[in-house]
N, C-alpha and C positions, 0 to 999 in steps of 0.2 A: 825474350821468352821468360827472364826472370819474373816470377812474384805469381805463376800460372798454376804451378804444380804444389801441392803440401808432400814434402820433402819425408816423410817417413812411412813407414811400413805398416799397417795394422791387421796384425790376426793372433786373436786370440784362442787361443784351442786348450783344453783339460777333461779332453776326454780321451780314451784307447778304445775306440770301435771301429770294424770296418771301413777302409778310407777308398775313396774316390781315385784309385789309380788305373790307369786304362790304359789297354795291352798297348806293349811298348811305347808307351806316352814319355817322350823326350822332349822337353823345352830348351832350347840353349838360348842362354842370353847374346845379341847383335856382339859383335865388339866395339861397331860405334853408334852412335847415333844416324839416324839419318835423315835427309835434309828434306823439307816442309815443301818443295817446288811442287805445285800444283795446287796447290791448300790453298792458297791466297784466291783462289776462283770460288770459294766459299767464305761466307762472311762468318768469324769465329765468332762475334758478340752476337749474334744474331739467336734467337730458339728459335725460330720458327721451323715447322718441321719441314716444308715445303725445300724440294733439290730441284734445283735448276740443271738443267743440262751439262751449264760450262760448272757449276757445281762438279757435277758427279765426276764429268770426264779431269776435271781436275784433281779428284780425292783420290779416285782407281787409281789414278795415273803418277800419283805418292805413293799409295797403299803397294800397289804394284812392283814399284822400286826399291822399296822398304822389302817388302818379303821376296822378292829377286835374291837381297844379300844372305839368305836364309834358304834359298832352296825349294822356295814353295814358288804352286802357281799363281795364277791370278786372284785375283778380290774377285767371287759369281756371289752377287745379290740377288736375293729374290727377287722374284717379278713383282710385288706388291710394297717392295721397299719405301716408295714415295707417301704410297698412304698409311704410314706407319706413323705414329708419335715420337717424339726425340727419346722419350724414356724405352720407347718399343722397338726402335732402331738403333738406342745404343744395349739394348737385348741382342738384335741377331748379330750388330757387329763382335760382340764378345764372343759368341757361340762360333761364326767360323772360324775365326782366331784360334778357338779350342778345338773344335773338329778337323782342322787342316794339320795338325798337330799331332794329332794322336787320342787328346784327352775327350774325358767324356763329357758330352756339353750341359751348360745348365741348365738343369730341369723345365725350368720354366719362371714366369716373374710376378712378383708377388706387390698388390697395390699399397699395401703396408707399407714392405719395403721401396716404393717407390716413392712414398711419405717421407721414408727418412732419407733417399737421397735427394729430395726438392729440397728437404732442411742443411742438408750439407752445402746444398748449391746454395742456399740463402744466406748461410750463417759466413762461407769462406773457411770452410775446414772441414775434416774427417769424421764423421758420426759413424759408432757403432752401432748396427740393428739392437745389441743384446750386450750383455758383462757375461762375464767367463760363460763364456761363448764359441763356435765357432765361426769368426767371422774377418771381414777385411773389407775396406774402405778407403776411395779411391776420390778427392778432387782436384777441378780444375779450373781456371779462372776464366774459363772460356763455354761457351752458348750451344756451340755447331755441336753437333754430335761427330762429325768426322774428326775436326779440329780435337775433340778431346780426347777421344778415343784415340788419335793417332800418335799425341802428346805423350800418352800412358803407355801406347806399347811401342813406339819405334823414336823416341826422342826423351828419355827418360833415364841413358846411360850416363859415367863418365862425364863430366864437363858440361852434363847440361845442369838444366834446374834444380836437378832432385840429387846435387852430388853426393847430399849426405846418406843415400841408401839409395844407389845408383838399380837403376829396373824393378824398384818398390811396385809401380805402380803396375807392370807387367808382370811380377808375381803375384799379386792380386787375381787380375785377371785369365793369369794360367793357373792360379792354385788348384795341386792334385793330390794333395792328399788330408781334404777336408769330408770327415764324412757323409754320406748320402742322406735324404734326397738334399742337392745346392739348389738354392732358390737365391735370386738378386732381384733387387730395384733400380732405379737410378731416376733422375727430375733435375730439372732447372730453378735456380732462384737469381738474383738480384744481383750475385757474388760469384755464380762459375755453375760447374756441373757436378752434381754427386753421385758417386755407386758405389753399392752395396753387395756384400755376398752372404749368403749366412748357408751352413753348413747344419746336418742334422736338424735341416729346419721340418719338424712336421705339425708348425704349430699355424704357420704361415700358406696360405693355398696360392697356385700359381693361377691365378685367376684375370690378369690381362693378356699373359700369352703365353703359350708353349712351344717347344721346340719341334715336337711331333708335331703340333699343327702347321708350323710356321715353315718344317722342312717341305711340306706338298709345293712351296712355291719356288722352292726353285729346278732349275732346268738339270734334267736329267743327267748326269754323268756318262759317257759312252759305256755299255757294258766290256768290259773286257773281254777276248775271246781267247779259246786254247785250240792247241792245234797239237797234235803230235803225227809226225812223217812215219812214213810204213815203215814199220821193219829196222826203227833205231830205238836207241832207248834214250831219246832227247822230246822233249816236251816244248815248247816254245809258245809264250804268252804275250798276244800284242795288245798294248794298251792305249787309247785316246781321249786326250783331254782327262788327263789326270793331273792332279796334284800330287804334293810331296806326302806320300802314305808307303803303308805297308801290305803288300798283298802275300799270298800265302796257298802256295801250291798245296792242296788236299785231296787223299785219297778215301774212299767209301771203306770199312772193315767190316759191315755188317751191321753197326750199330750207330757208328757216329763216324763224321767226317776226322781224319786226322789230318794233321800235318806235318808237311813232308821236307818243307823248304820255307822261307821267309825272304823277300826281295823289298827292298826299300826303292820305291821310285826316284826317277831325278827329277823331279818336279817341274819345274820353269825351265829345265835346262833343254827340254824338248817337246815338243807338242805332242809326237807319238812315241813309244819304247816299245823295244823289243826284249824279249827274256828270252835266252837260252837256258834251262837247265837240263845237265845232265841227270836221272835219275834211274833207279834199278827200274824196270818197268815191268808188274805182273797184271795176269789177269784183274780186270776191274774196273771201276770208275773213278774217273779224276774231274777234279773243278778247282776256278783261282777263288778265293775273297779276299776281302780286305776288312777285317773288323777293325781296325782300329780309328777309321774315318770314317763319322757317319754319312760323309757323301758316298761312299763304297757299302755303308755297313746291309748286308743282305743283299748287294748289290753284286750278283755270283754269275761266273759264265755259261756256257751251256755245260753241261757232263760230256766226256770224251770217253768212250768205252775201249777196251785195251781186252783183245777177244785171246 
């Protein structure tokens, strides 16, 4: 895997404005690498953007394993993923990465900056969108969109390629406190894959894809439901098919929903969860969210009224 990854960091930032941090957005880096089994059913020299089946069930079934060690759930790809371009598919792969996370996902992706990450891929190194700038830059010596993307965020610690700035390339792609609106590229050349992030970009339009469009396609998440028993003051929220997020017991006050409690799911660790909370219970309305994952985000259970 030596000679795959450019070994350093880049992001340049010199400005103090508003940054991109989103509610309880925590990244922790792996402690180890983790291992490529399944990968090899996808061809890494390859760009074409075409997934084969034994592809796909190979990539998940790495990607899977990789964020198991992490506490998240599954890899859910959109249902139009296939007919996506590598530069448009290693778009959504960053954004769930970011979304399962906590952070808020990339605005959208800009053909500009997908210029300059074809040149990255072409040249065999790091290209800045901009000079004092905010920005960061990401390559790989490799074709697949999986293969590279998984390179950067789950085999990128310690003792792999990039010792000299071990998770370089997955702080790239988790970067949170670059500020708004983030717009990225990314493209294939002769030499690997390149991507780009640029920060306070409002020079640049996301004009091959966005996140808003792109989220209609995937599959719904189960809405969570609330329940509270007669006559206790216990609240109990079950949830299906969730990821590792944060959801967030909320009471009505007349003007705006507050909140009352915060509960971090266990992600992978189980398919359904159950929440007990104990809480004072008065007259009113109560509902769960979860803002901090756009697969949750406005994604609210019924109201449970409390007479």
């Amino acid at each position: 895997m030596s000679g795959r990854l450019v070994p350093r960091f880049v992001a340049v930032g010199l400005l103090a404005v508003s940054l991109l941090t989103g509610p309880s957005a925590v990244a922790v880096d792996p402690r180890t690498n983790s291992s490529t089994n399944g990968l090899q059913a996808c061809d890494e020299y390859s760009s074409a953007s075409y997934v084969s089946n034994t592809c796909l069930s190979g990539a998940l079934s790495a990607l899977n394993a990789a964020r198991a060690n992490e506490g998240l759930g599954r890899f859910l790809l959109p249902s139009n993923f296939r007919s996506l371009s590598v530069p448009q598919q290693m778009f959504v792969l960053v954004n769930i990465e970011r979304v399962d996370r906590g952070l808020w996902p990339v605005f959208g992706e800009s053909s500009r900056l997908n210029q300059v990450g074809a040149a990255s891929g072409a040249s065999g190194m790091d290209i800045l969108p901009c000079n004092s700038c905010w920005a960061a830059a990401n390559w790989a010596g490799t074709l697949n969109a999986f293969w590279s993307h998984f390179l950067w965020m789950y085999d990128d610690g310690p003792g792999g390629p990039n010792g000299s700035d071990p998770w370089g390339h997955r702080h790239n792609i988790l970067v949170n406190n670059f500020p708004g609106p983030l717009l990225m590229g990314a493209g294939t050349g002769r030499n690997g894959t390149g991507e780009v992030f640029e920060g306070a970009d409002t020079s640049d339009r996301a004009d091959v894809l966005t996140w808003t469009y792109e989220s209609a396609y995937f599959t719904p998440i189960h809405t969570p439901t609330l329940h509270v028993p007669l006559s206790t003051n216990v609240i109990q929220i079950q949830l299906k098919g969730h990821s590792h997020t944060t959801v967030k017991l909320q009471v009505w006050n007349g003007s705006v929903w507050s909140t009352l409690a915060n509960y971090v799911t266990p992600g992978t660790a189980a398919a359904a969860a159950l929440w007990t909370k104990s809480v004072a219970l008065h007259r009113g309305r109560y509902r769960i969210a979860a803002m901090g994952n756009t697969r949750y985000t406005r994604v609210i259970s019924g109201t449970v009224t409390v007479l």
